[in-house]
Residue frames relative to the residue before (quaternion, step in Angstrom):
aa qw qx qy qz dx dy dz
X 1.0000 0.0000 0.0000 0.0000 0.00 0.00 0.00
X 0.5808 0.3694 -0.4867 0.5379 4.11 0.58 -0.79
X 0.6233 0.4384 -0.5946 0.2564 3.98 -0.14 -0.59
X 0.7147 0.5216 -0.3473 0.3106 3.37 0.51 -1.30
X 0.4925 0.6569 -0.4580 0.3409 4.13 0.92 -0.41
X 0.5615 0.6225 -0.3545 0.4141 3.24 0.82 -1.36
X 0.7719 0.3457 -0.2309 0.4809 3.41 0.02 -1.53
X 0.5704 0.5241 -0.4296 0.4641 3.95 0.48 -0.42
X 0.6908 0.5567 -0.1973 0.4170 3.33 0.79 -0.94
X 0.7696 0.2640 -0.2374 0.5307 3.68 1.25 -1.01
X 0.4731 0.6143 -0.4902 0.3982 3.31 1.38 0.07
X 0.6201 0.6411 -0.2040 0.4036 3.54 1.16 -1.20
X 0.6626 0.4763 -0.2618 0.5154 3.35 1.29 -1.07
X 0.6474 0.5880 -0.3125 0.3708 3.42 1.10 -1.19
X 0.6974 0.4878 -0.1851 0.4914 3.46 0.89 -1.08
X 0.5386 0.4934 -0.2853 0.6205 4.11 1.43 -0.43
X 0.6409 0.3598 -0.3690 0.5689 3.92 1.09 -0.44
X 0.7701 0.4462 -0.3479 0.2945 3.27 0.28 -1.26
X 0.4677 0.6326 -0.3729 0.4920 3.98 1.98 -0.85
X 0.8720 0.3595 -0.1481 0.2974 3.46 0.50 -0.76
X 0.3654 0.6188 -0.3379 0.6078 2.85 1.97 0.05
X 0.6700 0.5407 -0.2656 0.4338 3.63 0.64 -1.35
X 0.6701 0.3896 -0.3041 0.5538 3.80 1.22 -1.02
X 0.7623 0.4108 -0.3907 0.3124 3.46 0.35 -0.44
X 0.6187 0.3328 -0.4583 0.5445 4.02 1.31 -0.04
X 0.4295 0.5874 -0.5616 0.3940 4.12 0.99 -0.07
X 0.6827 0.4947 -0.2631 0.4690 4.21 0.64 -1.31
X 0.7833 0.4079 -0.3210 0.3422 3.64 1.05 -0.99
X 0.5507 0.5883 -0.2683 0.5279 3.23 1.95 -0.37
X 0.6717 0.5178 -0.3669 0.3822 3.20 0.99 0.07
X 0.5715 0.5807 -0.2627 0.5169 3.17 1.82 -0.87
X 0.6460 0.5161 -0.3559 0.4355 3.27 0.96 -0.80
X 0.5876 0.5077 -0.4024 0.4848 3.59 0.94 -0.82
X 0.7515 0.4972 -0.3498 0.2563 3.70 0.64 -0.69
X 0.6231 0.6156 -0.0934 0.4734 2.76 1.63 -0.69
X 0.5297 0.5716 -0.2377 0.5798 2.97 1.60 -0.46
X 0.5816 0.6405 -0.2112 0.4548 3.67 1.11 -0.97
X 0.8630 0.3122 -0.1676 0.3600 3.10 0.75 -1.39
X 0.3078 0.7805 -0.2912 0.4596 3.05 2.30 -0.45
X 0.8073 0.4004 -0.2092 0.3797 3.25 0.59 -1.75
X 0.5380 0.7454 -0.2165 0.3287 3.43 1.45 -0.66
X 0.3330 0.8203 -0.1208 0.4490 2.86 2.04 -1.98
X 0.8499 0.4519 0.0731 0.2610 2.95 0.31 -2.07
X 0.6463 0.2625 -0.2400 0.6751 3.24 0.91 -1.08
X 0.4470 0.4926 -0.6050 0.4376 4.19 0.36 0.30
X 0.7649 0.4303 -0.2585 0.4036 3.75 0.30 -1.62
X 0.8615 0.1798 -0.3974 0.2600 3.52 0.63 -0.30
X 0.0690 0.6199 -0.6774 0.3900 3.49 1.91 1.02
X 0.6920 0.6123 -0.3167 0.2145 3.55 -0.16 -1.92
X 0.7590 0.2680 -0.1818 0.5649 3.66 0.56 -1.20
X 0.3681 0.4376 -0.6196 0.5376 3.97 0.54 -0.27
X 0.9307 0.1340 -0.2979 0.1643 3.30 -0.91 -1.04
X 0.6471 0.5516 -0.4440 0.2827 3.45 1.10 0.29
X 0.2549 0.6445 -0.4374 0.5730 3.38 2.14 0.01
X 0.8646 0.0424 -0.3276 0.3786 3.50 -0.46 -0.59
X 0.4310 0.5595 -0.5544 0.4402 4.11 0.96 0.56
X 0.5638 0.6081 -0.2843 0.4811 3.68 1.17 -0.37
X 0.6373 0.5205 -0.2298 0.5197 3.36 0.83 -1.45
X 0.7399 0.4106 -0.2411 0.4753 3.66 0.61 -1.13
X 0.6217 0.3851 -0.2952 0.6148 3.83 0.79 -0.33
X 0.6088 0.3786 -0.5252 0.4584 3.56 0.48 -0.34
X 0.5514 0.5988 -0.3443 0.4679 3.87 0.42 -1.28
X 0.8687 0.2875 -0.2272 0.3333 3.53 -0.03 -0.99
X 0.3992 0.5229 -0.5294 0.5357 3.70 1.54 -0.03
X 0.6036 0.5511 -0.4754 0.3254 3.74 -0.11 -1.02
X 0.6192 0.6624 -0.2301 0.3534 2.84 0.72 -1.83
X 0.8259 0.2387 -0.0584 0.5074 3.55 0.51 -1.19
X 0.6696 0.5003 -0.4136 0.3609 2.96 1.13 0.47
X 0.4129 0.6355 -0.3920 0.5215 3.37 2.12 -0.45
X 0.5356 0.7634 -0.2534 0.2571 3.60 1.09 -1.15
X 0.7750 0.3702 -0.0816 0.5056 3.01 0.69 -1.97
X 0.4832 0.5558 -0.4760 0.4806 3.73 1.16 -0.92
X 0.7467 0.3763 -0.3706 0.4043 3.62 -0.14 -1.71
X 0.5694 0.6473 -0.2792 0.4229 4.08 1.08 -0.42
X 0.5958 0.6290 -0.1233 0.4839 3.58 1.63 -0.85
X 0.6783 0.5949 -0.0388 0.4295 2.77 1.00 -2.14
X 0.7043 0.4939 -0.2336 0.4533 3.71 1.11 -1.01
């Protein structure tokens, strides 16, 4: 009977490490998930952001031409 305590005992300890191990990647996986969230968020903000300066480009690109077809036909006279 004293052999067998020992092992009850490190089985007991093992399973109190392994419980608390289990809580401490369960909290870091959660952080990661949060972080992950806000990452993704990040994201859809930055590419709202460039969609809309691509098409603030597109319009400023259009309208140089514009004035530039202008000033030629302005030259030309």
């Amino acid at each position: 009977m004293i052999f067998q305590e020992p092992a009850v005992e490190q089985t007991s300890d093992e399973a109190k490490k392994a419980q608390k191990a289990l809580a401490e990647m369960t909290d870091k996986v959660s952080m990661l998930e949060s972080d992950l969230a806000v990452s993704e968020a990040e994201n859809d903000d930055m590419v709202r952001q460039l969609e809309e300066s691509k098409g603030l480009y597109l319009i400023l690109e259009k309208k140089y031409h514009i004035t530039k077809n202008k000033l030629k036909e302005l030259e030309d006279r």
